[in-house]
C-alpha positions as semicolon CSV with decimal commas, in nm:
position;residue;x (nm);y (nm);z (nm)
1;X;-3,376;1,978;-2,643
2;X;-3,068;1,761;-2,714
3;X;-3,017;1,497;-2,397
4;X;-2,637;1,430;-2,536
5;X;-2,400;1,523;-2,250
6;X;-2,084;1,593;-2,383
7;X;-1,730;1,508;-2,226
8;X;-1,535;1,872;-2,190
9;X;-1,243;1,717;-2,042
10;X;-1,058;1,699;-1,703
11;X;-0,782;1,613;-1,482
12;X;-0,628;1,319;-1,222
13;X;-0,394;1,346;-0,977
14;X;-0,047;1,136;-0,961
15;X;-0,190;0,794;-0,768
16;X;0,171;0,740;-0,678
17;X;0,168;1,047;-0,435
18;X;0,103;0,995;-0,038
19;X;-0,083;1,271;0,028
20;X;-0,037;1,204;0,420
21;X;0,342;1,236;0,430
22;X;0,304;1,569;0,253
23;X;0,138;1,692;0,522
24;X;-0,173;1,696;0,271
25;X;-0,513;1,675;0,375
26;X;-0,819;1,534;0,177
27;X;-0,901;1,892;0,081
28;X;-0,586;1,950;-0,036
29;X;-0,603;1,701;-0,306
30;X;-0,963;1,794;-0,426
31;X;-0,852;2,171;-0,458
32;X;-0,546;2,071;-0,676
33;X;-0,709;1,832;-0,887
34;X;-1,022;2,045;-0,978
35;X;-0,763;2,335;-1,070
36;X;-0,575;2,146;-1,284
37;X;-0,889;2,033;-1,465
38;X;-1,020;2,343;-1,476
39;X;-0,668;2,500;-1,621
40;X;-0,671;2,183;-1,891
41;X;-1,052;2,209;-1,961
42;X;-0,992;2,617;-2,008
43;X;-1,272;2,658;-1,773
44;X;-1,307;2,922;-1,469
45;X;-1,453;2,800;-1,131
46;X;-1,733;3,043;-1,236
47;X;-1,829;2,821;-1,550
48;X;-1,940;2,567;-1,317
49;X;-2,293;2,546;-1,269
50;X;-2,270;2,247;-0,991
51;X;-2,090;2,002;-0,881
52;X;-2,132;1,627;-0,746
53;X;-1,851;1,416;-0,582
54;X;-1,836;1,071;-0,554
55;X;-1,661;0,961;-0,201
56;X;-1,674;0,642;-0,002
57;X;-1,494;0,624;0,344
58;X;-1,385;0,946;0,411
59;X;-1,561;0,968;0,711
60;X;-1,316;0,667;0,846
61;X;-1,027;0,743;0,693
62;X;-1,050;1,109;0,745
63;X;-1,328;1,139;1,024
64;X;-1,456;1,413;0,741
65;X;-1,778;1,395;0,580
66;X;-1,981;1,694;0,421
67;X;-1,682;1,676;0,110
68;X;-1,917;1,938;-0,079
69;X;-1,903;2,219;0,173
70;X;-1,546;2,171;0,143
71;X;-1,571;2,184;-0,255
72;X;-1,765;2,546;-0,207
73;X;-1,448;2,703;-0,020
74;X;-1,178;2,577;-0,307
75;X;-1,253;2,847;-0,460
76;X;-1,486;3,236;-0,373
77;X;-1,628;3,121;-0,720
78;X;-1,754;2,839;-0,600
79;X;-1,969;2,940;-0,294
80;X;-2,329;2,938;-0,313
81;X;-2,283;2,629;-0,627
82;X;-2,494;2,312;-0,499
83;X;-2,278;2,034;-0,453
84;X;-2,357;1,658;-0,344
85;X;-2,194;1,351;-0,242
86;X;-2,280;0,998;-0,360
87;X;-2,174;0,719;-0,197
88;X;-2,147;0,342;-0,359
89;X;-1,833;0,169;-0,254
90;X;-1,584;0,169;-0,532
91;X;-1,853;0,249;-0,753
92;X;-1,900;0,606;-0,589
93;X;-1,731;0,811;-0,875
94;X;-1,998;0,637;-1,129
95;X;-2,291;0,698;-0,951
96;X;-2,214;1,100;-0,876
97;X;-2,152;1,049;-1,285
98;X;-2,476;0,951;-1,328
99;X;-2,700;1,195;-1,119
100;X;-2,453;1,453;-1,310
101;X;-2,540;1,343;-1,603
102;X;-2,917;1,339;-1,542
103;X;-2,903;1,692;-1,462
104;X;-2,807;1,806;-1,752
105;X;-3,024;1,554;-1,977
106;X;-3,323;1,719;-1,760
107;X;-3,212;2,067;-1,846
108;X;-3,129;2,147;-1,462
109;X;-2,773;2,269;-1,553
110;X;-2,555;2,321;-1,880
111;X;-2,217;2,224;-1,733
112;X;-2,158;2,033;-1,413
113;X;-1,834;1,929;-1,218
114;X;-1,792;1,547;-1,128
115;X;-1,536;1,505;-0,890
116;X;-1,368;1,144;-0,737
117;X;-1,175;1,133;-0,432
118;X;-1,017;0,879;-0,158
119;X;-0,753;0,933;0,045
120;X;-0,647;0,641;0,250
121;X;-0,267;0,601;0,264
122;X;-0,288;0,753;0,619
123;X;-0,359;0,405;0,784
124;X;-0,164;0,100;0,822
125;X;-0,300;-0,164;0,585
126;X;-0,461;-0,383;0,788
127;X;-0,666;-0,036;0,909
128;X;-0,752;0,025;0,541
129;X;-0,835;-0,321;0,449
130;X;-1,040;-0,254;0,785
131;X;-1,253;0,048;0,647
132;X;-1,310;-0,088;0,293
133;X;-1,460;-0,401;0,472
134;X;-1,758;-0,159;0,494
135;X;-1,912;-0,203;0,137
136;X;-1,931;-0,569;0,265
137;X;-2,250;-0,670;0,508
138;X;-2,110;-0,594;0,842
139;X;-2,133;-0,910;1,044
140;X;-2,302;-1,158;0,800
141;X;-1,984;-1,197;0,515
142;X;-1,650;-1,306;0,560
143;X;-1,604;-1,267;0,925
144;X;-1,329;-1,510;0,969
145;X;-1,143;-1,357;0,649
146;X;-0,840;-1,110;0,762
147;X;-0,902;-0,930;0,440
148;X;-1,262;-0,958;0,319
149;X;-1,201;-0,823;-0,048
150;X;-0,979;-1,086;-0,109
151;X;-1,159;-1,328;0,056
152;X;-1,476;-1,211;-0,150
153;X;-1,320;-1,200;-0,483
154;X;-1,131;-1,562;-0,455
155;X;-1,514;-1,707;-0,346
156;X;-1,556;-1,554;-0,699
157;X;-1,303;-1,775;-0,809
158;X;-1,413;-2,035;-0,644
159;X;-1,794;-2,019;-0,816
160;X;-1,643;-1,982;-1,142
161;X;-1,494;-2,311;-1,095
162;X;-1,796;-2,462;-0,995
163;X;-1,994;-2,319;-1,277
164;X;-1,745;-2,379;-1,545
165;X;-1,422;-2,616;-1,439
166;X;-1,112;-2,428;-1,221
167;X;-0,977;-2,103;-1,273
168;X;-0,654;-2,204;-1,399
169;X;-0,439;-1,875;-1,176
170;X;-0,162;-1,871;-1,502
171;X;-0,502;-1,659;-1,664
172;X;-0,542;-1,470;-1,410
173;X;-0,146;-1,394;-1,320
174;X;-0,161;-1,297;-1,707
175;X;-0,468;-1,050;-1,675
176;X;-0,219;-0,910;-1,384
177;X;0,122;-0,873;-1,565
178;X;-0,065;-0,710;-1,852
179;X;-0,191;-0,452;-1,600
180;X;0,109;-0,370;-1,459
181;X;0,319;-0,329;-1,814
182;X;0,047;-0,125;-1,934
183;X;0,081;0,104;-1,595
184;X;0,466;0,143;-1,726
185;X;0,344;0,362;-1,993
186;X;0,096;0,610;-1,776
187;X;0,284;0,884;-1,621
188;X;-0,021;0,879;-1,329
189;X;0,069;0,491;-1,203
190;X;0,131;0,415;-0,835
191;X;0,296;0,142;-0,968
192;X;0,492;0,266;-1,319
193;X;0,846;0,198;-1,136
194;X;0,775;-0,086;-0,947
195;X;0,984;-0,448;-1,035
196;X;0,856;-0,778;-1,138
197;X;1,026;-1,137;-1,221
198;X;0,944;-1,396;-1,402
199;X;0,767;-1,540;-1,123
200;X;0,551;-1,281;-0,982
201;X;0,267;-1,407;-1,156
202;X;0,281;-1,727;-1,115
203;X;0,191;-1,943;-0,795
204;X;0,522;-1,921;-0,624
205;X;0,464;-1,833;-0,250
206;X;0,728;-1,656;-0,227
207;X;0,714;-1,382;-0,523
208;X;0,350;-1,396;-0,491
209;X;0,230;-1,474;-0,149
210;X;-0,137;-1,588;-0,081
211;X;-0,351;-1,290;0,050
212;X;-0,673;-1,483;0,111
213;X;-0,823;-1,821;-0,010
214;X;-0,704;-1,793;-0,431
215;X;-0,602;-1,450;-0,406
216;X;-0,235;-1,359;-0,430
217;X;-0,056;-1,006;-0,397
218;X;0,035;-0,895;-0,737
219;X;-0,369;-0,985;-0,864
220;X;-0,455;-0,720;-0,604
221;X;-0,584;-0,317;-0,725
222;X;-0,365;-0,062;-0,527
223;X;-0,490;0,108;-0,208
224;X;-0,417;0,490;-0,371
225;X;-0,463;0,820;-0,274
226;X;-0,613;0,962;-0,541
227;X;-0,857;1,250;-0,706
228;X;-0,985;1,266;-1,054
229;X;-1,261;1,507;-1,236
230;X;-1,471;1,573;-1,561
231;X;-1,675;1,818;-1,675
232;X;-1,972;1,712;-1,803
233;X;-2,211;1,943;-2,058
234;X;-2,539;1,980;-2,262
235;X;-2,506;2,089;-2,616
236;X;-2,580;2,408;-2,584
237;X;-2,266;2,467;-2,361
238;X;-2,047;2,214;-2,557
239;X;-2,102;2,398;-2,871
240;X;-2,067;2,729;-2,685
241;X;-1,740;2,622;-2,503
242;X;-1,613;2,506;-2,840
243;X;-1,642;2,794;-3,074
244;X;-1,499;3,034;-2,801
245;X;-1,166;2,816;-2,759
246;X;-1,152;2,817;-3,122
247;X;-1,253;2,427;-3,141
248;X;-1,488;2,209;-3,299
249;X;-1,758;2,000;-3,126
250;X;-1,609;1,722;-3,302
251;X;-1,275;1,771;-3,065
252;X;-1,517;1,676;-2,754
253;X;-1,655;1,347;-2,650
254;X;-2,003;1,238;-2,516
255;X;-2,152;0,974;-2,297
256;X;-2,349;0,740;-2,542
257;X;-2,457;0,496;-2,337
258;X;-2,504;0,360;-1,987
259;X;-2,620;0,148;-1,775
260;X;-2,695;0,114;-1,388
261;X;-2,819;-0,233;-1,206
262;X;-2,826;-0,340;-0,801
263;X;-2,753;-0,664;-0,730
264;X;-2,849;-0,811;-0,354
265;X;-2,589;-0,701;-0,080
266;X;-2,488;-1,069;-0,015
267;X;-2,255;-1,218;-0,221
268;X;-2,453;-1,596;-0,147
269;X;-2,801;-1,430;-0,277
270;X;-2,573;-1,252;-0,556
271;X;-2,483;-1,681;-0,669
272;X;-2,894;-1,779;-0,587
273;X;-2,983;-1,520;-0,903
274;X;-2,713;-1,706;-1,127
275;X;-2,831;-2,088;-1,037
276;X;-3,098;-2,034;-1,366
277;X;-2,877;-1,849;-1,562
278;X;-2,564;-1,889;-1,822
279;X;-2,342;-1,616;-1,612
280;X;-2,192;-1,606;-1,266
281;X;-2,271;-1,224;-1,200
282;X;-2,547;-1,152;-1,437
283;X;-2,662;-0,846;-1,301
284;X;-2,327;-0,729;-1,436
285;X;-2,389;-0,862;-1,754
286;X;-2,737;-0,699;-1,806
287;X;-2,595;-0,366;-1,665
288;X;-2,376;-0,385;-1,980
289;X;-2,606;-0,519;-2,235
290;X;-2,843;-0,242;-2,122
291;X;-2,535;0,015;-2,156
292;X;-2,460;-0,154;-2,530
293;X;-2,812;-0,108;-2,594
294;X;-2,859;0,273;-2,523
295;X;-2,484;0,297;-2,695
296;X;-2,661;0,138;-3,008
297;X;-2,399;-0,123;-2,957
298;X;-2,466;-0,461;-3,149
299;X;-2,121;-0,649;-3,057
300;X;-1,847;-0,530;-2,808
301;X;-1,618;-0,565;-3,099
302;X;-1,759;-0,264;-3,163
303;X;-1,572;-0,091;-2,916
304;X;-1,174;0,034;-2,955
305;X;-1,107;-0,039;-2,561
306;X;-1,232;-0,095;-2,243
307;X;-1,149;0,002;-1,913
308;X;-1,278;-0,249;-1,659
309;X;-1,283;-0,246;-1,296
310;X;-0,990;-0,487;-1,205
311;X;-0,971;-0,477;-0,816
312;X;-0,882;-0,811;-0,824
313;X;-0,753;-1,007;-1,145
314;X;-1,050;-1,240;-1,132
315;X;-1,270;-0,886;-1,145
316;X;-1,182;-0,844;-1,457
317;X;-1,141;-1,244;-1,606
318;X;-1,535;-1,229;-1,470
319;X;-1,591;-0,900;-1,639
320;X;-1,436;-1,034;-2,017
321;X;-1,730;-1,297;-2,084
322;X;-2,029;-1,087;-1,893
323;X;-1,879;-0,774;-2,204
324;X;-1,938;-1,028;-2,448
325;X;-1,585;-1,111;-2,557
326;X;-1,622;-1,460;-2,532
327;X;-1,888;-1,696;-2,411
328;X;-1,986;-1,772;-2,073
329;X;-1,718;-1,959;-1,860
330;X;-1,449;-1,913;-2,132
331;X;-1,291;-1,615;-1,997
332;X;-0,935;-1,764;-2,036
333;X;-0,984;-1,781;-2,438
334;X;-0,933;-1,354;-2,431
335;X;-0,586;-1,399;-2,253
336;X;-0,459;-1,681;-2,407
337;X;-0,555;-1,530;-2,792
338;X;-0,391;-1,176;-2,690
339;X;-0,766;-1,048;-2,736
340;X;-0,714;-0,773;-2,442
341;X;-0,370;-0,734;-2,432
342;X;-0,259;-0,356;-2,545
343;X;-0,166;-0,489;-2,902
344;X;-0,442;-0,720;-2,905
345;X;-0,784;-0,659;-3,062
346;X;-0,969;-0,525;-2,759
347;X;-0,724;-0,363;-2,553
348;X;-0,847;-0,414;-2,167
349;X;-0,733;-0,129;-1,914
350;X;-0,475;0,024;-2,156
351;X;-0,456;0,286;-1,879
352;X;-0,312;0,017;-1,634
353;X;-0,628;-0,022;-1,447
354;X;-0,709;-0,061;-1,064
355;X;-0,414;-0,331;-1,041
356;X;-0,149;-0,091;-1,239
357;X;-0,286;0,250;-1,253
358;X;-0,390;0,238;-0,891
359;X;-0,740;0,233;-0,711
360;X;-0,870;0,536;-0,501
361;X;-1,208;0,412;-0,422
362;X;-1,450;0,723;-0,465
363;X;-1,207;0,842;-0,777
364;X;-1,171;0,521;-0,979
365;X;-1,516;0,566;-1,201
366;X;-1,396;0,952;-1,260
367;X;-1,118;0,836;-1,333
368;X;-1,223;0,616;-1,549
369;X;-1,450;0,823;-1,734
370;X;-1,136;1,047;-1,771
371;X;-0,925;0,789;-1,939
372;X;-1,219;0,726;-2,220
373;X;-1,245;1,113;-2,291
374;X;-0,836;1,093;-2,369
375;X;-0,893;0,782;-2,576
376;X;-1,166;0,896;-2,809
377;X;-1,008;1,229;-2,825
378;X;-0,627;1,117;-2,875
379;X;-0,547;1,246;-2,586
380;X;-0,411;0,923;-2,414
381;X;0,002;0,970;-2,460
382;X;0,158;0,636;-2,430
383;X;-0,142;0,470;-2,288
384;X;-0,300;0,539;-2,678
385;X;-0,468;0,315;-2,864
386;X;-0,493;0,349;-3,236
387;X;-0,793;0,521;-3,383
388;X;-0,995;0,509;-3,064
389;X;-1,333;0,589;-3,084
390;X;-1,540;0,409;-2,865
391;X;-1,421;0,311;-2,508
392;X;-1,638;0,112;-2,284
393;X;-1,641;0,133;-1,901
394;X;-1,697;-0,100;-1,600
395;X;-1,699;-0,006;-1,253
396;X;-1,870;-0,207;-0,949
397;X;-1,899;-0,119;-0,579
398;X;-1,879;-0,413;-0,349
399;X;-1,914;-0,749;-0,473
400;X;-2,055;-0,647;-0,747
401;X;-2,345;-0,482;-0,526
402;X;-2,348;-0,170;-0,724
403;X;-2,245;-0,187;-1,113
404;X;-2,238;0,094;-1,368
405;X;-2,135;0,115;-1,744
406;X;-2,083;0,346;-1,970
407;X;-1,978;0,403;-2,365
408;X;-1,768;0,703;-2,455
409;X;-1,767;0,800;-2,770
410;X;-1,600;1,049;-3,044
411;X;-1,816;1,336;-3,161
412;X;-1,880;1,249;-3,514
């Protein structure tokens, strides 16, 4: 029995939409996004063998929880299909990617539904920034902070700069402009229309206010409303699926690596574990080393593009040397030399990422996953890079508390 799960295909919603002034509920979004992936996978809702959704705060945002009972009544096809929920911060969509994909390498099901969801434009922002507080240790981390994510992510900052010399913020206000130009381009970007000057990414207070600590607005991922989903299969089914739509398997895509770590909860036992070691977050590092590995993967060069979990600009200058692009501590090299810029020779985020594209928590590593099918598959419209054929994928939950990886790859 083959283990390769193969990527059928799938379908996001527009992260620019507020489902709440619609008069659109959480249920609302998942039942339009699964039909539209459905309709674009030509699948039925009776293909579907089971489903697993990745969620994180619906239960605050939307005093809802039980998200796969709602799944089961999208659709009369659909009742009676076991569905879970997986929960891991803003690595939530990942982790129901995972178990979905275990199911099918154990020969539990031939084709299984992944779906990502948040919907949390329904609160003010301080409300939000509130709820997502919760993938932090509730009274023990950043209790003085108004915002805690920024407040996390510039303590990032702040240990890069004892590790390795100051974050110089012109890197990381470059790492955020090339987010945002690349969101121009995808047609499913909260922020695609939005305005920028020549100074709104640099450290002018007043075109780029301080959030928290190091942090300023434009380096910040979007809160977004937002539902993506994939369909994952064995071989079996992707050969099956193919020759009765008149494809090849070689039109498909397939996991071909991945990779899965825990780091501590605490983000001060999280800098303990990388006193004795060359990286700041190297639980992130071996996470992707041990993706690489499974990918057969010798040098990230290797790979066509990567899309990187960029809630904060300084997510993803952390996430460039623990991939391998350039050494420890000399993040800044990559965006100076053009090396992830669309043109450059490892395109980073190409889809716009969490700053551009937009960040629904429980969606983003669906999502994510999505955007690496349309790569390897040409399927990526403007957002296209040449000759893809190998995307990798970061996604982290927390501060960098939960961390998953993946390799997508064409079907040779």
């Amino acid at each position: 029995m083959s283990n390769t799960v193969y990527i059928l295909g799938g379908a996001q919603s527009d992260f620019a939409r507020n489902w709440h002034r619609e008069g659109l509920g959480i249920d609302a979004m998942m039942g339009e996004v699964l039909m539209q992936g459905l309709e674009q996978a030509r699948l039925e809702p009776h293909d579907i063998d089971c489903v697993h959704v990745g969620n994180f705060t619906a239960e605050l945002f939307c005093q809802q929880g039980q998200l796969g009972g709602m799944v089961a009544g999208l659709h009369p096809d659909l009742s009676g299909k076991p569905t879970s929920r997986h929960e891991a911060a803003c690595a939530s969509g990942s982790i129901a990617m995972l178990s979905a994909a275990a199911e099918i390498e154990a020969g539990r099901y031939g084709l299984v539904c992944v779906l990502g969801v948040e919907y949390m434009r329904n609160v003010h922002g301080d409300k939000a920034a509130e709820y997502l507080g919760a993938a932090a240790w509730a009274g023990r981390e950043w209790t003085d902070a108004t915002y805690v994510w920024p407040a996390a992510f510039s303590d990032l900052i702040d240990a890069y700069g004892e590790k390795y010399g100051r974050v110089d913020y012109a890197h990381l206000g470059e790492i955020a402009r090339i987010n945002y130009d690349n969101a121009r381009r995808n047609p499913y970007a909260q922020t695609r229309k939005w305005d920028f000057n020549d100074k709104s990414f640099t450290e002018d207070d007043e075109a780029n206010p301080v959030i928290e600590g190091r942090i300023r607005r434009n380096d910040c991922g979007q809160v977004t409303d937002g539902a993506a989903v994939v369909f994952l299969a064995s071989e079996d089914r992707a050969r099956d699926y193919a020759k009765a739509r008149g494809l090849a398997l070689s039109d498909l895509a397939k996991i071909e690596g991945w990779g899965h770590r825990t780091a501590p909860m605490l983000f001060e036992d999280k800098l303990k574990e990388s006193r004795n070691s060359r990286y700041v977050l190297p639980q992130v590092q071996k996470t992707i080393t041990e993706c690489f590995t499974r990918a057969g993967v010798d040098n990230v060069f290797q790979l066509d593009a990567i899309e990187t979990h960029d809630c904060f600009a300084m997510t993803e200058y952390a996430a460039i040397d623990c991939f391998g692009i350039t050494e420890p501590g000399e993040s800044w090299k990559a965006v100076e030399e053009g090396v992830i810029a669309a043109d450059g020779k490892l395109p980073i985020n190409p889809s716009g990422g969490l700053i551009g594209l937009g960040h629904p928590v429980g969606a983003t590593g669906v999502r994510m996953m999505l955007d690496g099918y349309r790569q390897v598959t040409g399927q990526a419209g403007d957002c296209q890079v040449d000759g893809a054929r190998r995307v990798g994928l970061l996604n982290i939950g927390g501060s960098t508390t939960t961390i998953a990886s993946f390799v997508v790859g064409a079907v040779a």
